[in-house]
Structures are given as structure tokens and as C-alpha cells.
C-alpha positions in Angstrom: 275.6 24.9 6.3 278.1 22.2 6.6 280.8 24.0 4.7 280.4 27.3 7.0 280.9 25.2 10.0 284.0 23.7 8.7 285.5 27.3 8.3 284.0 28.4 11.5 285.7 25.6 13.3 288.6 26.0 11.5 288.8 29.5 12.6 288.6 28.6 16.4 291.3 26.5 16.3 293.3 28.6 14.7 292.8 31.3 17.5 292.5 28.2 19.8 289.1 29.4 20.9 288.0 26.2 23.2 284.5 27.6 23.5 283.1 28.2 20.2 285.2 24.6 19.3 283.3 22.8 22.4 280.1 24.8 21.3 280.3 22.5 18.3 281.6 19.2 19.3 280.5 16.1 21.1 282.3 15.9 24.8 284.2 13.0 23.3 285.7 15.2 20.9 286.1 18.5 22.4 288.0 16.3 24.8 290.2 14.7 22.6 290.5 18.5 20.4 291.7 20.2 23.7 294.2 17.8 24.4 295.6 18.1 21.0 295.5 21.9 21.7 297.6 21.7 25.0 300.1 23.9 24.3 299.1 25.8 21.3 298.8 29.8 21.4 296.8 31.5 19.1 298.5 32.3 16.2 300.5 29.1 15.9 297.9 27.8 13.5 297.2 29.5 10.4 294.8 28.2 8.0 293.5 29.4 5.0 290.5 27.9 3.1 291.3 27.9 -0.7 288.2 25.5 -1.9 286.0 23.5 0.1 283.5 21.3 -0.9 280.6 18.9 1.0 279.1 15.9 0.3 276.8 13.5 2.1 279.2 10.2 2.3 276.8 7.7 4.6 273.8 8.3 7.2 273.3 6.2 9.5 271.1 5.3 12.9 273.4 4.7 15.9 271.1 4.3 19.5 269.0 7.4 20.0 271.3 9.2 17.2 271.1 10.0 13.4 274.7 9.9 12.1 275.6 12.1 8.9 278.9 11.7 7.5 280.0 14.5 5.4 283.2 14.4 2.7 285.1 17.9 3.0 287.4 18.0 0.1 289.3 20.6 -1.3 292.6 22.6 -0.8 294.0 24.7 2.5 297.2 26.4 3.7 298.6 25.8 6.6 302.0 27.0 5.6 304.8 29.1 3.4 304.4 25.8 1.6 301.0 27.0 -0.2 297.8 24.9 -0.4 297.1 21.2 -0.5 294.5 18.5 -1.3 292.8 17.6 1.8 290.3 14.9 2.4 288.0 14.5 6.2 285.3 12.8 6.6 283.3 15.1 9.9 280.8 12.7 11.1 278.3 14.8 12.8 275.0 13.7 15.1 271.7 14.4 16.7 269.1 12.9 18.7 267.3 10.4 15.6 264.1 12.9 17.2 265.0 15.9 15.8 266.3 17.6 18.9 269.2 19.3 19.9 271.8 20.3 17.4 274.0 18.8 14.9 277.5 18.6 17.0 280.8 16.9 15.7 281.1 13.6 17.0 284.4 12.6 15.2 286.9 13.6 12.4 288.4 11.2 9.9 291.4 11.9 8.1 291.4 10.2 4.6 294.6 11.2 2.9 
């Protein structure tokens, strides 16, 4: 599932589409996102997924949270330019009790 929410998301903010992008994101985050999209019109961003892959890179427990870090590597286009190597580590949480959903607390660019 991980690799379908990576498109998804990359989708909405593509079409800067702050709901479905807050509907996955910590507060923290959907913050920090929307300020980044200040701005933006839809359209502005185009990217297209070329090859994604997903690996588990650390889990961890953090206060009442269980903290997965997943690896996205692979190549997108953003531009004329044509695709690149890109590497993020998403690291994604939820209640340590199995509640709630798995939301996007933070996104680390590695490259």
C-alpha cells in the first residue's frame, strides 16, 4: 500500500488538492505542505511516476506511536528534462495500539 499512497499523494499535490494531502498527513506536516504550496496553482506541478519502489528502512516506538520508515526509490519527471533518481524516506505513524490510520508524519529527502 505504501507505493499507492506515494502516487496518490503525489497526485494531490500536483492538482494542489489540500484535502486529500491533509487526509493523509500529520497536522505538523500538512502544515508545513500547505505552506510550501502557498502560491501554487494546479497544473504548476507535473509529476510523472516512472518506477517506484518501497522498502521498510527502520520501525521504531516513539510515545504512544509506532514509527515506520519507508525508502521510496526510483525515477520521476518533473520536467522537459525527463526522469531522475530520487531517494525519500516517508516516515509514517500510528497509535503503537493499532488505532487510527497510518498518516505521514515527515518526509526526508536523501539525495
Amino acid at each position: 500500500g505504501a507505493k499507492q499512497h506515494f502516487i496518490t499523494l503525489q497526485k494531490a499535490w500536483d492538482k494542489v488538492d489540500l484535502a486529500e494531502i491533509e487526509s493523509y498527513c500529520t497536522q505538523d506536516l500538512y502544515n508545513s505542505l500547505q505552506q510550501e504550496l502557498a502560491g501554487v496553482e494546479a497544473g504548476d506541478n507535473k509529476t510523472l511516476v516512472d518506477e517506484l519502489d518501497a522498502e521498510i528502512a527502520a520501525m521504531a516506538l516513539d510515545g504512544d506511536y509506532l514509527v515506520v520508515s519507508v525508502r521510496f526509490t526510483g525515477f520521476i519527471q518533473e520536467d522537459s528534462a525527463g526522469a531522475h533518481a530520487f531517494n525519500e524516506i516517508w516516515h509514517i505513524r500510528r497509535l503503537a495500539s493499532d488505532e487510527g490510520n497510518w498518516l505521514v508524519a515527515g518526509i526526508q529527502q536523501t539525495n
